[in-house]
N, C-alpha and C positions, 0 to 999 in steps of 0.2 A: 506673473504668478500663475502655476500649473493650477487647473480646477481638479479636486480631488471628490470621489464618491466615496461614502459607505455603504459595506456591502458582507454580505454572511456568505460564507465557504467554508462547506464543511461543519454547520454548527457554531462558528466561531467568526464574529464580526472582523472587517479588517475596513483600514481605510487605502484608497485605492488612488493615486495619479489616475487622472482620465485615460489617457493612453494605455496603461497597465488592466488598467478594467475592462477596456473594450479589447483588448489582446487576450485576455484571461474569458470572455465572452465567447470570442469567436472559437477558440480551441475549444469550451466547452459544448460546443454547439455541432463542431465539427466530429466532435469523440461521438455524442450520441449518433453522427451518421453512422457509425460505425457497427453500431450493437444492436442485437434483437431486439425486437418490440416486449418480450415477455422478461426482458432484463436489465432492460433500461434502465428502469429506478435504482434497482438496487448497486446496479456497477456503478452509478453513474453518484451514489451517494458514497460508496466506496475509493473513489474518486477523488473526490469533492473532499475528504477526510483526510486522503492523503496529499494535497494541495496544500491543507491548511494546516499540515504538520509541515510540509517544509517552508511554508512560508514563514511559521513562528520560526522554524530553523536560522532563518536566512535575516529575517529583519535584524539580527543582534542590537536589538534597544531604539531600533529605528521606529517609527512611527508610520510613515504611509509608506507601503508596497511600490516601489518604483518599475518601469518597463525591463529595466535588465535584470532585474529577479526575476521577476514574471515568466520571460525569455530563456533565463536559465535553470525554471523550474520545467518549462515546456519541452526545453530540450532534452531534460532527462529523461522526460517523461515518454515521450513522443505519443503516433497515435496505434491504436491495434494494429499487428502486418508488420511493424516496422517503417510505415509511412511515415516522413519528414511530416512535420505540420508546414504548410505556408499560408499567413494570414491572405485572405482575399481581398485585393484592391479594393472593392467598395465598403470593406468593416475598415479600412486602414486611416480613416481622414486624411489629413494634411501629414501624418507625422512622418519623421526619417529616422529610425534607430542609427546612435552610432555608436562603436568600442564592440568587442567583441561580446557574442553570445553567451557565453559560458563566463559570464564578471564573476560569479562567486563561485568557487570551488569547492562545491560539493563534496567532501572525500565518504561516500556514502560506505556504512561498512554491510559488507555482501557477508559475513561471518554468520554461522547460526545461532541461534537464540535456541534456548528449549522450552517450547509449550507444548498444553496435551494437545490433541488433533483431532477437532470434533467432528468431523468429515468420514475418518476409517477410523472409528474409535470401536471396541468391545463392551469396555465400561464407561471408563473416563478418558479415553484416549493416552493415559501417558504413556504405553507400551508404545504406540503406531507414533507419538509424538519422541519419543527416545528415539524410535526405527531411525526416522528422517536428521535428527541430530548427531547420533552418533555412525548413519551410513549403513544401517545392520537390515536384515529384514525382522520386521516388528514381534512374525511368530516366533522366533529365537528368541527377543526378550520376555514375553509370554512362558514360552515353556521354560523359561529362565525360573522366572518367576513361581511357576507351578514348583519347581524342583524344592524352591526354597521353601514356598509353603511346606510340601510333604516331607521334607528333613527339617524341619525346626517350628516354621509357624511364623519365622520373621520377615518371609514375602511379602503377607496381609497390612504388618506395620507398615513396612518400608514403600507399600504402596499407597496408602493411605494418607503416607504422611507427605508423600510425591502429589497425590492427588487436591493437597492442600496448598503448597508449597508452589506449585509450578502453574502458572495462569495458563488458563483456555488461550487458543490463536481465535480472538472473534474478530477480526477487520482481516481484508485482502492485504495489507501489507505486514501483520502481523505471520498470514500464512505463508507470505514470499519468506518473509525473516526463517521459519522456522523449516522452509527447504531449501537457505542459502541461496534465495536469490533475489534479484533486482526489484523491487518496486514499480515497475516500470507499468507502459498500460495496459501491454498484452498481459502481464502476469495479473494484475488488478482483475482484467476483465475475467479469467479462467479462476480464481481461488474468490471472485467476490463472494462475500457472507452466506448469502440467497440465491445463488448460480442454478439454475435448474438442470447445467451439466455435471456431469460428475466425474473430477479428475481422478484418475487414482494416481496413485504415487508409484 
């Protein structure tokens, strides 16, 4: 019988195979080599958030986290650079993974999602959040907007009611989703919440 831990990611308890935990240890350990000292926290909970979404993803009614989820959350994920992860002989015990890396097939959707964009926002970002959804540059829907106000008055609504309607991007994978791309760690570490860089679009 595997010894299993419990263990928080992300906010969200999980129970963990031994093996799968110190797999899931070592890459988080080796991700923080990765990142400034002034942003560590925050990529590194941004992270951790999106781990524990796909691990709910992945267990379908399962109960502990096994090594090849683990494995095939890691390999999505991979590290900042493009770096392969490879666990280090001495985090690895005894164990031998076998079957292929990728056991559950993720079919991740890269499609965009519309949120407002509190990043390059004016008011409430849903113009800069449209820009990236529909592929436009943002001042176009703006002066869109304005035109509609000074012919009618129904810009005001129809932005207000976008303003209500349409959720802020607050997580790094929320702002991957919303410029169509990967989750992944390079995109995590550049769109985290609190990044004290500033991407523009």
């Amino acid at each position: 019988m595997k010894k299993t831990i419990s263990a928080e990611v992300g906010g969200r308890n999980f129970i963990f195979d031994e093996d799968a935990y110190m797999l899931l240890d070592s890459y988080l350990n080796k991700f923080k080599t990765h990142l400034e000292i002034d942003t560590e926290n925050d990529v590194m909970e941004e992270l951790e958030m999106r781990i524990a979404d796909l691990f709910s993803e992945g267990l379908h009614g399962k109960e502990v986290v096994d090594i090849r989820l683990t494995e095939s959350i890691i390999a999505q994920l991979g590290l900042p650079g493009g770096e392969p992860f490879k666990m280090d002989e001495s985090d690895s015990s005894d164990k031998k993974t076998t079957g292929p890396q990728n056991f559950f097939d993720f079919s991740f959707d890269r499609s965009k999602k519309l949120f407002r964009d509190p990043d390059e926002k004016k008011i409430g970002g849903v113009c800069s959040g449209m820009g990236f959804y529909f592929n436009i540059d943002p001042t176009i829907i703006r002066l869109v907007f304005v035109l509609i106000v000074m012919f009618g008055g129904a810009g005001i609504i129809a932005y207000v009611i976008l303003l209500i309607v349409v959720p802020e991007a607050s997580s790094a994978a929320e702002k991957c989703q919303m410029r169509g791309l990967e989750a992944n760690a390079d995109n995590i570490r550049k769109y985290s919440t609190k990044s004290t860089t500033n991407y523009q679009k």
